[in-house]
C-alpha positions in Angstrom: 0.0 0.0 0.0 0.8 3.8 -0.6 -0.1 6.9 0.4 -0.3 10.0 -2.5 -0.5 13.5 -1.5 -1.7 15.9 -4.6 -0.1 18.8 -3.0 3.3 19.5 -4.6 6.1 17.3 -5.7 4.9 14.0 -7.8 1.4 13.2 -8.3 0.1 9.6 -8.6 0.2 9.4 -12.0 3.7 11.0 -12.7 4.7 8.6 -9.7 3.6 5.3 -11.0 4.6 6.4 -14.5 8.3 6.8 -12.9 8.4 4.2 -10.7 6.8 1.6 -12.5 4.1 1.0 -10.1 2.0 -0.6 -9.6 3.4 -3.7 -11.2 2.7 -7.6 -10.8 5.4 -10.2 -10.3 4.6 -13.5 -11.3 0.9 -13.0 -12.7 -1.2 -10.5 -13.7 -4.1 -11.3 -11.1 -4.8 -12.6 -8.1 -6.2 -16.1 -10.3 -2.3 -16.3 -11.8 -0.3 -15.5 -8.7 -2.0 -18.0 -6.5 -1.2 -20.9 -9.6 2.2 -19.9 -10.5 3.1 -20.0 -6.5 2.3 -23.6 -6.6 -0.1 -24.1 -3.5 -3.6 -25.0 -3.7 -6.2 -22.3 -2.4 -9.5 -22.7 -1.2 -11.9 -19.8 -0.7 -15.8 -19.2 -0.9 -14.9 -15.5 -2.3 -14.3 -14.7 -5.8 -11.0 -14.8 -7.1 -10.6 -12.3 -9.9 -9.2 -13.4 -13.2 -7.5 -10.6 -15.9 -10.3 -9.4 -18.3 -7.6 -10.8 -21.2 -7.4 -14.4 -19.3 -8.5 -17.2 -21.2 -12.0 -17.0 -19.5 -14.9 -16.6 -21.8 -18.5 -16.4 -21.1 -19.7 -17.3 -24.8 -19.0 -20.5 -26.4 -16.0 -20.7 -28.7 -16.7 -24.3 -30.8 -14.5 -24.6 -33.5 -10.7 -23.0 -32.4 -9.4 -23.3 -36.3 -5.8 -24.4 -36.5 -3.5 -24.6 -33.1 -3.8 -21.1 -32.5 -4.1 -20.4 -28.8 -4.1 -24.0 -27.6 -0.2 -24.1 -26.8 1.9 -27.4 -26.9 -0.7 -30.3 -27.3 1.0 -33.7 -27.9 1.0 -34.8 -31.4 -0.8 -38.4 -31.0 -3.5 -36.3 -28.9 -4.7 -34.3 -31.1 -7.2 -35.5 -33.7 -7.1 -35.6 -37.5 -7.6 -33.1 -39.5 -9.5 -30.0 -38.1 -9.1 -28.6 -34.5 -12.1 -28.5 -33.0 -13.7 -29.3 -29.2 -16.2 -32.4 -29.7 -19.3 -32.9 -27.9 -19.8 -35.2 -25.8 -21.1 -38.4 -27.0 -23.4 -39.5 -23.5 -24.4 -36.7 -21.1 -24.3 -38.5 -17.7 -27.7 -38.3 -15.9 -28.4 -41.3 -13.9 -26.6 -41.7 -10.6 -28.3 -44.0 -8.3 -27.2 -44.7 -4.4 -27.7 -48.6 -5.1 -27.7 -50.8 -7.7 -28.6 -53.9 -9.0 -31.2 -55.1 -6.7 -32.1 -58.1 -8.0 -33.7 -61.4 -8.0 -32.6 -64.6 -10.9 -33.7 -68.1 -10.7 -30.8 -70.3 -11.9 -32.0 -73.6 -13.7 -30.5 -77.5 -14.2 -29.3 -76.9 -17.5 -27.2 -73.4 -16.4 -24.3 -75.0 -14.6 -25.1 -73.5 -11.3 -24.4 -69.9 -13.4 -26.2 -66.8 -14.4 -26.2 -64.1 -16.3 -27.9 -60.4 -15.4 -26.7 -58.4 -18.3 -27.3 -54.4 -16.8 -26.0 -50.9 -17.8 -23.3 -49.4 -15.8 -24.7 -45.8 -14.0 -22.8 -42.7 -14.8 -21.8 -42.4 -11.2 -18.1 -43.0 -11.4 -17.1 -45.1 -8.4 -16.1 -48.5 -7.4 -19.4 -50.3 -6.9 -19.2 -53.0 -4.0 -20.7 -56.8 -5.5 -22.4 -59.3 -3.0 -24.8 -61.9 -3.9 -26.5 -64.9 -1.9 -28.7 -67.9 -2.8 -31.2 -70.1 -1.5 -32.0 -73.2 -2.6 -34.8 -75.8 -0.8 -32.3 -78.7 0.1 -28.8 -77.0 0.6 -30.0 -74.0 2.0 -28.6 -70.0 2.4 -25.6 -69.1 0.6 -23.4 -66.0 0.2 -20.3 -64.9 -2.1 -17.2 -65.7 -0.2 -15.8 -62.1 -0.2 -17.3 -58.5 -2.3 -16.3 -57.9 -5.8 -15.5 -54.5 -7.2 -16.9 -53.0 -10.0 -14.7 -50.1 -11.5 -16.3 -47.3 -13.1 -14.0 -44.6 -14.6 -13.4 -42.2 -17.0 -10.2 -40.5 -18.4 -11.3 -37.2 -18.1 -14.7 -36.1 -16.6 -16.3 -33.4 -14.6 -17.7 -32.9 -10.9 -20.5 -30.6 -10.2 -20.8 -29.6 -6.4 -24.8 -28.9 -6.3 -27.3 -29.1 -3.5 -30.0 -30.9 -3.5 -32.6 -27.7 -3.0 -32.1 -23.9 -3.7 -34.5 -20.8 -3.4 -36.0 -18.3 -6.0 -34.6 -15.3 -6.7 -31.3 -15.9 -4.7 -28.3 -15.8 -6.5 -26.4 -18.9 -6.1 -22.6 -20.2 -7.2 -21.2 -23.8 -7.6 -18.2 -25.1 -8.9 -17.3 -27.4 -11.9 -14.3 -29.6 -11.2 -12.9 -30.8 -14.4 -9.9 -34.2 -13.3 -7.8 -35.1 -16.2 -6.4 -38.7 -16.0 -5.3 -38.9 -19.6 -2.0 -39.7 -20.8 -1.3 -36.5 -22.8 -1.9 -32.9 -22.1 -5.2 -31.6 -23.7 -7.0 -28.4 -24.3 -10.4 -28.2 -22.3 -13.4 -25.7 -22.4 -16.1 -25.8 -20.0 -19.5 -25.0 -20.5 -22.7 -24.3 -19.0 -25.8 -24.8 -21.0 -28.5 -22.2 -20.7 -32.1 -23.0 -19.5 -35.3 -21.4 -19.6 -35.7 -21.8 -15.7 -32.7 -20.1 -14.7 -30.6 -16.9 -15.7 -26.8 -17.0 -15.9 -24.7 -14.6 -13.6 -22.0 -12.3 -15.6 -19.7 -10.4 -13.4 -18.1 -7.1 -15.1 -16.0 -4.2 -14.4 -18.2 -1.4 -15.3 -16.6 2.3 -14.1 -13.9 0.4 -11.9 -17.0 -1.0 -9.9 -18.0 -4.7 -9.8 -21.1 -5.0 -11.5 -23.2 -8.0 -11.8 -25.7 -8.5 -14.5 -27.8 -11.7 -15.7 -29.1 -12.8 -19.0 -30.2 -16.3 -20.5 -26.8 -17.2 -22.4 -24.2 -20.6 -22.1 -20.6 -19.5 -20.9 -17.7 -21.0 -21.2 -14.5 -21.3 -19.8 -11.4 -22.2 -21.7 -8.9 -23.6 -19.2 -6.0 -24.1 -22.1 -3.9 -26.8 -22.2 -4.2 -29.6 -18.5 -1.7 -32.0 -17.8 -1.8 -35.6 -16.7 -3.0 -35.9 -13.4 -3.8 -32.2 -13.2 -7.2 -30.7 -11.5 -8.8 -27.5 -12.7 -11.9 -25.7 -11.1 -14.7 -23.1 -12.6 -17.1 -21.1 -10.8 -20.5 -20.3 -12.6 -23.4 -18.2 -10.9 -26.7 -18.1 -12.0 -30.3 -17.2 -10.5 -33.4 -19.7 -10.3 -36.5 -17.9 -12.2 -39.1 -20.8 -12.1 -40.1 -23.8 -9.1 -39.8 -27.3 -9.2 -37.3 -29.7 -10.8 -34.5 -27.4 -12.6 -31.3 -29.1 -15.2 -28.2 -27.9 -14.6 -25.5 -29.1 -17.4 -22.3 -28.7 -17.1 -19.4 -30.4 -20.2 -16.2 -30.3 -20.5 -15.1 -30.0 -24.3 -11.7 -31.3 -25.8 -10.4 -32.4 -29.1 -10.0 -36.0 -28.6 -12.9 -38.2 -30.3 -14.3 -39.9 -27.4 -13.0 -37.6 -24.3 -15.2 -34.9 -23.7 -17.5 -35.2 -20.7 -20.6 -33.9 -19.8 -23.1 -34.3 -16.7 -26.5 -33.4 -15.8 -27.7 -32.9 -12.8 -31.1 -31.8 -11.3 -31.6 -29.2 -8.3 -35.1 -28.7 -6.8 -36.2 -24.9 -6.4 -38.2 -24.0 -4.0 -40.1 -20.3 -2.6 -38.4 -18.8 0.0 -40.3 -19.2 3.6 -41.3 -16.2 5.7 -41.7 -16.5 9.2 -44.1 -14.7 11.2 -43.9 -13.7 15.2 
């Protein structure tokens, strides 16, 4: 911090002008200076970005050529064109349990069977028991669990609640994990929706000004390593009650990658309580 004094001797101006202040050192904003330190940060306030970062609240599809996507390995990127590729599933079902249920095994099966199922889009390790009975031999169980892996190599997290109110503004964060074996350009997006309005925050007059219209945005995080975690923070306020979609996908340009997931949020009028 520094104090100025407009009465004689160097004004502000002539003062940063000669001095070269205020300047940053290692990253233009407070977004850039927490990465390039290294350390992980977690805060419920906003952490500004540069207006020139790669942030963008409209949706940029087709990137023509490498331009702006940096070093991207050269078996990981496609054929022809660059280009982000929709995802091919959006993931919507996400049950607590699974595969409850009841099969009669027969004499000609071998003492087998077969329940052919679809996998959930909930990616976790889902825990396998089974038991029998039978009307001479009696109860019996799996010796020990068996564990069903369900993975992806790059997919995206949405922290949501469960219920949220009308009118209030509310913020939740995408959380993109990238376990693929090359680095890859990613742009996040959320969809826009007739029962809610998206949340732009601007610099209007050096004052913070938020304003909302019905519009995607999109968020190009450039090029994420191996192993590397990257985090977006959209806003946006409910408009209408009941049941409301919120979709979230994470765009690349590897046939077969990009992710997308859907979840659904329950709004609700806002209680008053009278004394």
């Amino acid at each position: 911090m520094a104090a100025y004094t407009l009465g004689g001797g160097f004004g502000p101006w002539e003062f940063m002008f000669i001095c070269g202040w205020p300047s940053s050192f290692h990253g233009s904003d407070a977004s850039s200076v927490l990465q390039n330190a290294g350390v992980i940060f977690l805060s419920d306030a906003w952490v500004y970005a540069d207006r020139w970062s790669n942030s963008n609240r409209y949706p940029v599809v087709d990137m023509g050529g490498d331009a702006g996507l940096g070093a991207i390995e050269e078996s990981a990127k496609p054929t022809g064109k660059q280009e982000f590729t929709a995802a091919e599933v959006v993931r919507k079902f996400f049950p607590e349990v699974w595969l409850w249920e009841i099969s009669y095994i027969t004499d000609d099966s071998g003492g087998q069977v077969s329940i052919p199922a679809t996998v959930p889009d909930t990616l976790t390790t889902w825990i396998t028991t089974g038991f029998s009975l039978h009307p001479e031999f009696g109860l019996s169980i799996t010796e020990k669990p068996t564990e069903l892996v369900v993975s992806k190599p790059m997919f995206v997290t949405l922290d949501l609640p469960m219920t949220i109110i009308r009118g209030e503004n509310y913020c939740f964060t995408a959380t993109i994990f990238s376990y693929y074996d090359y680095t890859i350009p990613i742009m996040v997006t959320l969809d826009k929706s007739s029962k809610f309005s998206n949340i732009h925050v601007g610099i209007d007059q050096r004052k913070v000004k938020l304003t909302t219209e019905n519009a995607y945005y999109s968020s190009y995080l450039g090029d994420v390593l191996k192993d590397e975690t990257r985090s977006v923070k959209y806003c946006f306020v409910p408009t209408e009650l009941g049941e409301i979609p919120v979709r979230v996908s994470a765009l690349t340009n590897v046939q077969g990658l990009s992710d997308a997931v859907e979840r659904v949020i329950v709004c609700k009028v806002k209680t008053q309580q009278y004394f």
